[in-house]
TORKOL-4160 file (C-alpha; in steps of 0.2 Angstrom, whole numbers, padded with zeros to 4 digits, m for minus):
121
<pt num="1" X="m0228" Y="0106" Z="0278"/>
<pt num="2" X="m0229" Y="0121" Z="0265"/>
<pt num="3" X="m0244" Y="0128" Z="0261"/>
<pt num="4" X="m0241" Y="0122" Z="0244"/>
<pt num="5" X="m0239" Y="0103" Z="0250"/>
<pt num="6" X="m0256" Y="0106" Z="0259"/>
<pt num="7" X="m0266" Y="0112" Z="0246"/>
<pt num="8" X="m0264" Y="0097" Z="0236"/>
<pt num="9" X="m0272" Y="0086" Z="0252"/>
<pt num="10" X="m0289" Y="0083" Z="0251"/>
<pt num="11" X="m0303" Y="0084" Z="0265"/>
<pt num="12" X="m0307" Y="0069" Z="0277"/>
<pt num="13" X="m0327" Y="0065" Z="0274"/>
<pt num="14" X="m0337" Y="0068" Z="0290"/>
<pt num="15" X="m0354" Y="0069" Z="0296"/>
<pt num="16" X="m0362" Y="0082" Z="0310"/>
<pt num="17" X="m0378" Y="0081" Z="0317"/>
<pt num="18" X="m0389" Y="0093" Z="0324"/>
<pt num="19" X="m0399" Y="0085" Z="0336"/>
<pt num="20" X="m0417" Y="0093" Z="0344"/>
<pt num="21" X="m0431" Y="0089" Z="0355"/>
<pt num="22" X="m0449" Y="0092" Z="0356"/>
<pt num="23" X="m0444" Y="0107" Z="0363"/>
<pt num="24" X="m0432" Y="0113" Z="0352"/>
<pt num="25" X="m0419" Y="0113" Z="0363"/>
<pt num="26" X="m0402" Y="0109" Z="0353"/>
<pt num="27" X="m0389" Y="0095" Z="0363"/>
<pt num="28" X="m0371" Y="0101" Z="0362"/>
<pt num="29" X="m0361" Y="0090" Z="0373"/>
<pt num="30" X="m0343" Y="0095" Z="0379"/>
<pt num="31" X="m0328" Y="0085" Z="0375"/>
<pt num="32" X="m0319" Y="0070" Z="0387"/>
<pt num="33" X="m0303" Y="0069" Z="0378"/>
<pt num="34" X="m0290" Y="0082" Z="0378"/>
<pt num="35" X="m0301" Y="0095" Z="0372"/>
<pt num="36" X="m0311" Y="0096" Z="0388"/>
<pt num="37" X="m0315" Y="0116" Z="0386"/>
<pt num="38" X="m0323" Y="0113" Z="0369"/>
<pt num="39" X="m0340" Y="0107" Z="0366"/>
<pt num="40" X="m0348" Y="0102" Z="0351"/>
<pt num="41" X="m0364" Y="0094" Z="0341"/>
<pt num="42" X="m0360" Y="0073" Z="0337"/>
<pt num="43" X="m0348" Y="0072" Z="0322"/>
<pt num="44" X="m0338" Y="0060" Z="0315"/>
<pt num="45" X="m0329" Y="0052" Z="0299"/>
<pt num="46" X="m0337" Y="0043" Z="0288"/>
<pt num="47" X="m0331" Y="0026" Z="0285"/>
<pt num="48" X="m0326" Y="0021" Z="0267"/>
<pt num="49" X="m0341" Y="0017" Z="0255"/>
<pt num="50" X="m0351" Y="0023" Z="0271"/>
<pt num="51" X="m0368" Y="0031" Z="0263"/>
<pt num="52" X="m0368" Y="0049" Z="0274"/>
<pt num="53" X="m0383" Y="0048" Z="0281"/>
<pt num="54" X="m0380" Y="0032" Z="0289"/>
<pt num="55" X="m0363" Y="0039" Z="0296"/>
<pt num="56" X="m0375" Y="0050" Z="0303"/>
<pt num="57" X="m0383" Y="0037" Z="0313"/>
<pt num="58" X="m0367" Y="0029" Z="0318"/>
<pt num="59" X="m0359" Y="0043" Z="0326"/>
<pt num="60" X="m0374" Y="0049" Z="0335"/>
<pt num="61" X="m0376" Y="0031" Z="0341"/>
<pt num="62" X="m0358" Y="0030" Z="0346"/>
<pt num="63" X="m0357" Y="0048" Z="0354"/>
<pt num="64" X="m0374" Y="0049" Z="0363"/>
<pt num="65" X="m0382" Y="0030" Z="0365"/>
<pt num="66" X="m0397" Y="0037" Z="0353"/>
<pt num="67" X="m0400" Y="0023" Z="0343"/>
<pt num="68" X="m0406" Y="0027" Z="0324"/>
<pt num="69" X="m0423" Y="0022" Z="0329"/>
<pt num="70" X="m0425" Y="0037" Z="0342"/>
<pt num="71" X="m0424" Y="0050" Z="0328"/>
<pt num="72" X="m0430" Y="0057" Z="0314"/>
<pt num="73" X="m0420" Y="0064" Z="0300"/>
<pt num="74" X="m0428" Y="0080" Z="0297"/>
<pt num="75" X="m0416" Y="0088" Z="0285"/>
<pt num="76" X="m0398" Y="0088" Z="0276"/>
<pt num="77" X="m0387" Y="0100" Z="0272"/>
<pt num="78" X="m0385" Y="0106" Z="0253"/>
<pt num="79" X="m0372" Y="0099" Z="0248"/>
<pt num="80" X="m0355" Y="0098" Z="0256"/>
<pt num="81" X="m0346" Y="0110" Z="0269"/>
<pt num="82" X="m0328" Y="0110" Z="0266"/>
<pt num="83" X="m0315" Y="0119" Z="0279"/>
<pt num="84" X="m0298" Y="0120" Z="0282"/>
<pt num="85" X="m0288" Y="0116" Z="0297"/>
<pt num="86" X="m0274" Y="0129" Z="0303"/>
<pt num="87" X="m0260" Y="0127" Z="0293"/>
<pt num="88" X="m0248" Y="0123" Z="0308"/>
<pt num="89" X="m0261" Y="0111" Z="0313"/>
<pt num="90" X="m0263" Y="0100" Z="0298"/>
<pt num="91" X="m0248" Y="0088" Z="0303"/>
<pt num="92" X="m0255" Y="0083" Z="0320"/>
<pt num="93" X="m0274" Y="0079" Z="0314"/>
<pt num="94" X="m0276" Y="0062" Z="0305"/>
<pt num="95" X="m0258" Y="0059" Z="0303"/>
<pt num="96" X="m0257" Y="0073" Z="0292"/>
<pt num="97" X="m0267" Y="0066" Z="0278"/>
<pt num="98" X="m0280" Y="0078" Z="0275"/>
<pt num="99" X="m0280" Y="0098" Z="0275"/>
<pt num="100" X="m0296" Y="0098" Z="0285"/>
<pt num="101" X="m0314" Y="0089" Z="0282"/>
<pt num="102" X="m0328" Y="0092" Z="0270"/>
<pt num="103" X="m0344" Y="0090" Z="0280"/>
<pt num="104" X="m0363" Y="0087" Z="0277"/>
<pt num="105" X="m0377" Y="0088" Z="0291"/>
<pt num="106" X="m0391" Y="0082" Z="0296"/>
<pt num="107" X="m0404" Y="0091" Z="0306"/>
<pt num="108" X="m0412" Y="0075" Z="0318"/>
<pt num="109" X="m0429" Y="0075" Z="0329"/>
<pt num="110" X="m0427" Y="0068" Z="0346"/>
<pt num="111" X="m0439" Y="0054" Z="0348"/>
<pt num="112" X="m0435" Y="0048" Z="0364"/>
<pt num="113" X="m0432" Y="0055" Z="0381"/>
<pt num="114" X="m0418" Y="0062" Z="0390"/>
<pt num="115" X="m0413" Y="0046" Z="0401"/>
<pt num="116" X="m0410" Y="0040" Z="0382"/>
<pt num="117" X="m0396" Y="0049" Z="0381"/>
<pt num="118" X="m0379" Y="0043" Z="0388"/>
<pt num="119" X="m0366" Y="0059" Z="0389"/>
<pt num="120" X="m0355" Y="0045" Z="0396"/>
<pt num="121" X="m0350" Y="0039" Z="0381"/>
């Protein structure tokens, strides 16, 4: 693809979640898949007609086993984060549809206790 073709691609809608605890200790968990070196906080896209802050819940459900009554939704970000993959990258990441993914956070209170949390999943 030409940088040209790229910029006309619009950005795949996601959610990220910083999670804390009473402490203020922050969970980053690290990758099963293919990317075992990275780590990163629970993310994910947002499903169509999907309100965000529900996505939010959803993936940090799916990625953690924290159900959306073990939080707290303390904050948002203002507004959206856009970014850009790597040109040389954008074919291989969602079939090649989007030129990266425009983001909004949530900053989340930890209700719960650790054995709530499955890093299995």
């Amino acid at each position: 693809m030409t940088p040209e073709e790229i910029a006309k691609l619009p950005y795949r809608p996601n959610v990220g979640v910083m999670l804390i605890n009473a402490e203020g200790a922050v969970f980053v968990g690290q990758r099963k898949d293919r990317y075992k070196d990275a780590w990163q906080m629970p993310q994910g896209g947002i499903d169509a007609g999907e309100d965000p802050r529900i996505a939010a819940l959803r993936e940090l459900e799916e990625e953690t086993g924290v159900a959306p009554d073990l939080v707290e939704i303390i904050a948002e970000s203002d507004g959206w984060l856009p970014y850009d993959l790597p040109h040389d990258v954008v074919p291989s990441f969602w079939g090649g549809k989007y030129r990266g993914q425009e983001q909004m956070w949530y900053l989340m209170r930890f209700l719960g206790t650790d054995d709530q949390v499955n890093i299995e999943t």
